[in-house]
C-alpha positions as CSV (number, residue, x, y, z in Angstrom):
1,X,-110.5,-48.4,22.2
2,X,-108.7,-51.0,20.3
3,X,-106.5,-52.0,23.4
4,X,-109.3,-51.5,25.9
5,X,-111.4,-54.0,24.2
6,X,-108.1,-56.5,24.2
7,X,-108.1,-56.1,27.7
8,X,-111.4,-56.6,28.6
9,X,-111.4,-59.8,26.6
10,X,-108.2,-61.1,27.6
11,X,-109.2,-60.5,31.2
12,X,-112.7,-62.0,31.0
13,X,-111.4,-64.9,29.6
14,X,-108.5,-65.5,32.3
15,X,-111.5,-65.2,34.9
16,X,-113.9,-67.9,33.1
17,X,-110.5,-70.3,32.6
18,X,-108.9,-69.7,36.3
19,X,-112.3,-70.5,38.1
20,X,-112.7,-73.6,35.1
21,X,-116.3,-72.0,34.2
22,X,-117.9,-73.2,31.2
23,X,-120.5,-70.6,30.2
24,X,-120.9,-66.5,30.4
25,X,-125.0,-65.7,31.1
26,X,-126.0,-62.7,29.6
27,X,-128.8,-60.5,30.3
28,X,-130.0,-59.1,27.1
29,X,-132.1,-55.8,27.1
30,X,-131.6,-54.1,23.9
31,X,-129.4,-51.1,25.9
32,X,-126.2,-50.4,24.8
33,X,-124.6,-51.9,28.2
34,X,-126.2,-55.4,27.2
35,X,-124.9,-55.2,23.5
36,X,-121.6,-54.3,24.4
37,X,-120.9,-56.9,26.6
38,X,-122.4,-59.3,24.0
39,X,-120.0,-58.4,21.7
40,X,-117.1,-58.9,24.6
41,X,-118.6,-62.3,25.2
42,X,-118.8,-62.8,21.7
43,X,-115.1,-62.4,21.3
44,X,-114.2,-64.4,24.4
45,X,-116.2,-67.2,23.2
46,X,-114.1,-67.4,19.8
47,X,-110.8,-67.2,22.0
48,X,-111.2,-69.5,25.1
49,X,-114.2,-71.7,23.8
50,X,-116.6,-70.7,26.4
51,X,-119.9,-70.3,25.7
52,X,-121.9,-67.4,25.7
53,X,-125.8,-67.5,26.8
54,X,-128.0,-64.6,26.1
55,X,-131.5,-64.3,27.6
56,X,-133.7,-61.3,26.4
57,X,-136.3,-61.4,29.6
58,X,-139.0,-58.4,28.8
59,X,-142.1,-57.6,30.7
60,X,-145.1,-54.8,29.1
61,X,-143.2,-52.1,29.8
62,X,-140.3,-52.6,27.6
63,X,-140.6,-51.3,24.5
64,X,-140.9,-53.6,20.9
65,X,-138.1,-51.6,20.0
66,X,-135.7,-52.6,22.9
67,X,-137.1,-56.3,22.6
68,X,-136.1,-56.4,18.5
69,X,-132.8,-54.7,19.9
70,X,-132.0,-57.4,22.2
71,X,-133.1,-59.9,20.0
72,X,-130.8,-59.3,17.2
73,X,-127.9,-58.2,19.8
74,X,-128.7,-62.2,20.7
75,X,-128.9,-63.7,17.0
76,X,-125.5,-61.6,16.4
77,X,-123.3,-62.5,19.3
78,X,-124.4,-65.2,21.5
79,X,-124.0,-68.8,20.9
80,X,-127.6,-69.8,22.2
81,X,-130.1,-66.9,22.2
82,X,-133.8,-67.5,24.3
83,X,-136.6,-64.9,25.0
84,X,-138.2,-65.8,28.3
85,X,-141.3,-62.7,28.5
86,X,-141.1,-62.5,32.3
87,X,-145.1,-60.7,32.3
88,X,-147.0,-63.8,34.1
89,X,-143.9,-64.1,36.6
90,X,-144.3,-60.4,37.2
91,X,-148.0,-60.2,37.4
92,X,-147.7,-62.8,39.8
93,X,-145.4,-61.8,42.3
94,X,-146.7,-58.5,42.2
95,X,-150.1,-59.4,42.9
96,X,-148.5,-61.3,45.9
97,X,-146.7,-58.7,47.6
98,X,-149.6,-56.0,47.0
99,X,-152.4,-57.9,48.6
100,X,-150.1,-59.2,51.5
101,X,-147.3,-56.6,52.2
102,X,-149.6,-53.3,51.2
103,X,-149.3,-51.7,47.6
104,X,-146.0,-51.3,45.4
105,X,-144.4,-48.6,44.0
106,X,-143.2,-47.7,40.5
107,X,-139.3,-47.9,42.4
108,X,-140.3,-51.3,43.9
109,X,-142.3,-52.4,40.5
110,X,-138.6,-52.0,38.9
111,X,-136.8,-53.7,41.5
112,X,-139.3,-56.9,41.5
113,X,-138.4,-57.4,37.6
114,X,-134.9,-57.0,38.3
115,X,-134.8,-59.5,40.9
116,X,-136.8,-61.9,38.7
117,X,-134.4,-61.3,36.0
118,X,-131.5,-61.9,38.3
119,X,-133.2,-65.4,39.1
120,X,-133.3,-66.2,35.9
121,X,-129.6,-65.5,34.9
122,X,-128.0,-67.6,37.8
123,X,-130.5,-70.3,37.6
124,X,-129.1,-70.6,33.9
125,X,-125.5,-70.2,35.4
126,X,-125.9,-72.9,37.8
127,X,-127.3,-75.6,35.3
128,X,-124.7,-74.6,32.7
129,X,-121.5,-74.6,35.0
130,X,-121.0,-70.7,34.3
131,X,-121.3,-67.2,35.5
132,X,-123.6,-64.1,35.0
133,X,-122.1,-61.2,33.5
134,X,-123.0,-58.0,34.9
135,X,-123.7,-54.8,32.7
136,X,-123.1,-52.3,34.9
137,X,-120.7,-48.9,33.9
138,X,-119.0,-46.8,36.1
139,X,-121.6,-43.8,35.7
140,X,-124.7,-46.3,36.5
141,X,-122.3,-47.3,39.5
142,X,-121.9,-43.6,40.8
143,X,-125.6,-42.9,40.0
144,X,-127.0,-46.2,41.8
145,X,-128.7,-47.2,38.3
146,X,-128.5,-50.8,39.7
147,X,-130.8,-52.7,42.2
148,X,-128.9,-54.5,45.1
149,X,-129.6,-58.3,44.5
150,X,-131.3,-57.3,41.2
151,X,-129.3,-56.7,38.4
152,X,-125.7,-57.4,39.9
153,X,-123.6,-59.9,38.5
154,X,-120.1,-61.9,38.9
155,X,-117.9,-60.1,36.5
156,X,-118.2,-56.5,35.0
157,X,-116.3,-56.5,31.5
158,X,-117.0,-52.5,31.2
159,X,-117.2,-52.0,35.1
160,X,-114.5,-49.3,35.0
161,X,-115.8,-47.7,31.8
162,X,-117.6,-44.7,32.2
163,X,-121.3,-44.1,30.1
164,X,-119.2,-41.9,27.2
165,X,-116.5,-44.5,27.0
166,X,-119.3,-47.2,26.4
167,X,-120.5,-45.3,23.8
168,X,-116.8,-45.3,22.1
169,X,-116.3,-48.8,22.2
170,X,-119.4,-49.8,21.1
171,X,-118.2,-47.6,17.7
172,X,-115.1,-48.7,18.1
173,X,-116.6,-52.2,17.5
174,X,-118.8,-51.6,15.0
175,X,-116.3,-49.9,12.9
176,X,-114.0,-52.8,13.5
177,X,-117.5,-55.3,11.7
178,X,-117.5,-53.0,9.5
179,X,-113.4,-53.7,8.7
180,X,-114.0,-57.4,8.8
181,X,-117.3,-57.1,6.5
182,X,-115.1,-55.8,3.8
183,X,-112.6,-58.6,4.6
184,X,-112.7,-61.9,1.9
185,X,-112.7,-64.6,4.5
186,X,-115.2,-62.6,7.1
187,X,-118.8,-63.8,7.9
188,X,-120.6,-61.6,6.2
189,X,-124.4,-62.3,7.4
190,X,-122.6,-61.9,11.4
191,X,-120.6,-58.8,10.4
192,X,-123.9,-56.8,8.8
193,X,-126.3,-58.3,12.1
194,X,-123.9,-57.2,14.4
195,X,-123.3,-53.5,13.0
196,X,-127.4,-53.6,12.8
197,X,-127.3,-54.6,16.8
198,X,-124.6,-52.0,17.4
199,X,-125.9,-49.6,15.6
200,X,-129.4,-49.5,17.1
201,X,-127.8,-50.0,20.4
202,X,-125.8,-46.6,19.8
203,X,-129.2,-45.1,18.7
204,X,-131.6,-46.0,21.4
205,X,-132.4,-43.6,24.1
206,X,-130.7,-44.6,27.6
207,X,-133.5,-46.1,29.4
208,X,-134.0,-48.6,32.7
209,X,-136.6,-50.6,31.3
210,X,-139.0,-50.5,33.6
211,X,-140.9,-47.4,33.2
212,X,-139.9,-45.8,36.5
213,X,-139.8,-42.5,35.1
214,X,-140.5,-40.6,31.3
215,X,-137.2,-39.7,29.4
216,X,-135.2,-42.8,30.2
217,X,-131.9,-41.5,32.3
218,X,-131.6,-38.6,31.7
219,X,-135.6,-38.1,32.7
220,X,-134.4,-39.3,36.2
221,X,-130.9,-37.3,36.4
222,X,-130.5,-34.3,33.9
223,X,-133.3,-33.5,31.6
224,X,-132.4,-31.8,28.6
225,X,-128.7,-33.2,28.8
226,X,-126.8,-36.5,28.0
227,X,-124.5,-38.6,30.1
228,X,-121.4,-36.7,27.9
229,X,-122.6,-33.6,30.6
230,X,-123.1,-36.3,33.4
231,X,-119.8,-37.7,33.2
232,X,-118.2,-34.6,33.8
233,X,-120.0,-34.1,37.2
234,X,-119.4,-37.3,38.4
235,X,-115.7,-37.5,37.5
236,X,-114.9,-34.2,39.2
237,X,-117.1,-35.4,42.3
238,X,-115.3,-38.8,42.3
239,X,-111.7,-37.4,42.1
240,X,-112.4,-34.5,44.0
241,X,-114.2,-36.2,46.9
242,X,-116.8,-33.1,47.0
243,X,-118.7,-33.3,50.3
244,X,-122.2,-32.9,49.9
245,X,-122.3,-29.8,52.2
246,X,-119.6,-28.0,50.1
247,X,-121.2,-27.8,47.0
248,X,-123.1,-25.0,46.2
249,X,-119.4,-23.4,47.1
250,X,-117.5,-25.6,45.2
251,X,-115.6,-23.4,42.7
252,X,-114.7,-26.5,40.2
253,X,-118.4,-27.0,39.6
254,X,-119.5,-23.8,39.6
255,X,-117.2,-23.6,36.3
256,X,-118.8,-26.8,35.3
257,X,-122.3,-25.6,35.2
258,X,-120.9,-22.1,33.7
259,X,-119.0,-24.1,30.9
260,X,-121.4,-27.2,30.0
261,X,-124.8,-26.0,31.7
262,X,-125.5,-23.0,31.1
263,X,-124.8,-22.0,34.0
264,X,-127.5,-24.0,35.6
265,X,-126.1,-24.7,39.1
266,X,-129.5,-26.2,40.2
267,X,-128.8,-28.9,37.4
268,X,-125.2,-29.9,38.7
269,X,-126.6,-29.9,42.1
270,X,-129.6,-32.4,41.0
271,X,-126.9,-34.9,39.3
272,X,-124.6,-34.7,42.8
273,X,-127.4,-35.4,45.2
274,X,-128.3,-38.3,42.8
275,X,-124.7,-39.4,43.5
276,X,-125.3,-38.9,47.2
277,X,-128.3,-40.3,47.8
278,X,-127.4,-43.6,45.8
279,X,-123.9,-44.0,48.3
280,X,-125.8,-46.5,50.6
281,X,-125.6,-49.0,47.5
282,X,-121.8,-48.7,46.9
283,X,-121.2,-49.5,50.7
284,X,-123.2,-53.3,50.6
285,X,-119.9,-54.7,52.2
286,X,-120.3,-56.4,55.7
287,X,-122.7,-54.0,57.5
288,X,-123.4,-55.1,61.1
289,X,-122.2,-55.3,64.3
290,X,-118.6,-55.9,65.5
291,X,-118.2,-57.7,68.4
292,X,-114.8,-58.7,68.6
């Protein structure tokens, strides 16, 4: 973890030097995504002196817990913290497109306050000469937890980390506050506020934040499971390229439900046709017609 956080900074920081961008916009949502790429910012920001611009943006259905998460995920690792409660801008536009476009959706509800939130991050990018980080991991990627033109951004510092791996760096990190805290010439009061941010971060239950569906993720995906179960399908349906008409026959995840669900094909199944059905999103490249 030690080298895959080096990495991540050293290559976050070549990006915001090459491209001679002054600022890295964060998205703060009290998830563990959010907070560990605080914590990456936080370290580029020390190395190449660029600053790091967290925005905590929560409408009524986040919870106070995830608003007090991203709040001291801000205070710990961001050089200028703002909350900016997107409700009335919600509330609006909603309003808007259900009396002139026919009623919304929970699915659309969600994507609205994405979008907003998106607005919000690049207009701060543009008026301070930097770039929005995007939070996404390499399970929310397979899964489609992401809303085209919503909550997509211009550099993903854990974009090739699987949802488990996120999980190990962020206690990789904390462990290594908790090093420094014990350290003479550490800052103590960041060191103890960012383990707290970490910490909680760890802690909180997986959730989109927009009240889509009861159960955060795993609600949506696998009930009763955790993305440690999740992974496993995905990976094997990534490096396996599955078809989707192949896999109730599939012996390699036919041992995976035996082994880590019980034998609950129906489950594995559930998680692959989430996969599936969220392919449209990974294929957003040109899409029209050729006509030369």
């Amino acid at each position: 973890m030690k080298e895959i956080f080096e990495r991540i900074v050293t290559q976050t920081g070549e990006y915001l030097t090459r491209y001679n961008l002054k600022a890295m916009v964060l998205g703060l949502s009290g998830g563990l995504d959010s907070t560990v790429c605080a914590a990456i910012g936080c370290e580029v920001a020390k190395l190449y002196g660029i600053q790091l611009i967290g925005i905590s943006m929560p409408c009524r259905s986040n919870s106070n817990e995830e608003n007090d998460i991203a709040r001291n995920a801000g205070i710990a690792f961001c050089n200028r913290f703002v909350t900016m409660n997107l409700q009335d801008l919600y509330g609006l536009a909603k309003f808007k497109c259900d009396t002139e476009l026919g009623e919304s959706t929970p699915l659309s509800q969600g994507n609205i306050k994405a979008r907003l939130r998106m607005m919000m991050l690049y207009n701060t990018a543009t008026i301070s000469g930097g770039l929005v980080i995007d939070t996404d991991n390499l399970s929310e990627h397979f899964l489609g937890f992401w809303t085209i033109h919503g909550d997509v951004g211009d550099f993903k510092p854990i974009g090739k980390l699987w949802k488990t791996e996120v999980y190990e760096l962020a206690k990789w990190i904390r462990d290594d506050y908790q090093t420094r805290l014990n350290g003479a010439s550490a800052d103590k009061e960041q060191c103890q506020t960012a383990i707290v941010a970490l910490n909680n971060a760890i802690n909180i239950t997986p959730t989109d934040g927009n009240a889509v569906a009861i159960g955060g993720d795993m609600g949506q995906i696998a009930p009763g499971y955790t993305y440690t179960e999740v992974d496993i399908v995905l990976k094997y349906l990534v490096d396996n390229n599955v078809q989707k008409n192949m896999l109730a026959s599939d012996a390699g995840l036919n041992d995976i439900a035996a082994q880590h669900f019980d034998g609950d094909m129906a489950m594995v199944e559930r998680i692959a046709n989430r996969y599936y059905g969220s392919a449209f999103k990974r294929n957003t490249g040109y899409v029209g017609a050729v006509l030369y």
